[in-house]
C-alpha positions in Angstrom: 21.9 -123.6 29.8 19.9 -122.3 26.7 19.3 -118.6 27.5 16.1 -117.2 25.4 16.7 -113.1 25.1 14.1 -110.8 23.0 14.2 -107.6 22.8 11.7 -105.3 21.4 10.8 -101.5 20.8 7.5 -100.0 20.5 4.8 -97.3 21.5 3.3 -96.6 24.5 -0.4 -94.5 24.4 -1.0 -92.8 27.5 -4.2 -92.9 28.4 -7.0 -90.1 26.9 -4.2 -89.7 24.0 -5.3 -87.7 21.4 -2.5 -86.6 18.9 1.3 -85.7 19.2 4.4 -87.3 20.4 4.5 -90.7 22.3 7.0 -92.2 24.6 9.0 -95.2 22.8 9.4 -98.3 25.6 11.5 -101.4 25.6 10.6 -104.7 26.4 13.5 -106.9 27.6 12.2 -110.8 27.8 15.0 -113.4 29.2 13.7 -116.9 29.7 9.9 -115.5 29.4 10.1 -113.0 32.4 9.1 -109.9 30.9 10.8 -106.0 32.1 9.6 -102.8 30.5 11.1 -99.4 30.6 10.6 -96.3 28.8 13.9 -95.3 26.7 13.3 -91.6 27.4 12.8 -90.7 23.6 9.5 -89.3 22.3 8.5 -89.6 19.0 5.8 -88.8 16.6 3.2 -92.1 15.6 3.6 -91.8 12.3 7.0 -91.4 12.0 6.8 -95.1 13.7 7.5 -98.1 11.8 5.3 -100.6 13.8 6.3 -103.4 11.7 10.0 -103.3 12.1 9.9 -101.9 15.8 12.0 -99.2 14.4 11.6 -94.8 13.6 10.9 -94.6 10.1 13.9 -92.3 8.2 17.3 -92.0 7.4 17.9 -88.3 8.3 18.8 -87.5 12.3 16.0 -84.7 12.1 14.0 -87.7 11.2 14.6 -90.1 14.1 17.7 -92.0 12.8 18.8 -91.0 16.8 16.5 -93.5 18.2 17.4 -95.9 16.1 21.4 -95.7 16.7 20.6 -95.8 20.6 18.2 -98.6 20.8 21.0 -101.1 17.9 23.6 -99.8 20.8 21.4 -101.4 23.8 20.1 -103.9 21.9 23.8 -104.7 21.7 25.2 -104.2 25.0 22.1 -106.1 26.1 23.2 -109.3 24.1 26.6 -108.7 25.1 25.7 -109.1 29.0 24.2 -112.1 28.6 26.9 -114.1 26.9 29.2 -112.7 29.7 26.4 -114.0 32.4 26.4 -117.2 30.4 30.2 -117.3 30.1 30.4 -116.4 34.0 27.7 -119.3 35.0 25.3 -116.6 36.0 22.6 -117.2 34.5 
């Protein structure tokens, strides 16, 4: 079976926002059935790259953190589903 993963990072407005930090969410879609959670980092719009999905910067002052993190799940992620797949799970 032919397993279709995406995974994506991006920003997340509340409502009546204004200005300062935003929650960054992830958006996990296997076999088009979409799951969203929030990946407990906040960070500043501009320091977004909404292109790439990715914190703009190379320093850790300037994001890099997030980055590391969401490669690393992004990873482990990937690495689940080949096991599931392996395993006849899914």
């Amino acid at each position: 079976m032919n397993t279709n993963l995406n995974i994506l990072f991006y920003l997340k407005k509340p409502r009546g926002y204004n200005s300062g930090i935003v929650p960054v969410y992830m958006r996990i879609t296997i076999n088009y059935q979409r799951s969203e959670i929030s990946i407990g980092r906040e960070i500043e719009p501009s320091k977004w790259d909404t292109a790439r999905r990715r914190a703009k910067g190379t320093l850790l002052q300037d994001y890099k953190h997030i980055n590391i993190e969401s490669s690393g799940w992004m990873q482990e992620l990937a690495t689940t589903i080949e096991e599931l797949k392996t395993d006849r799970k899914y």
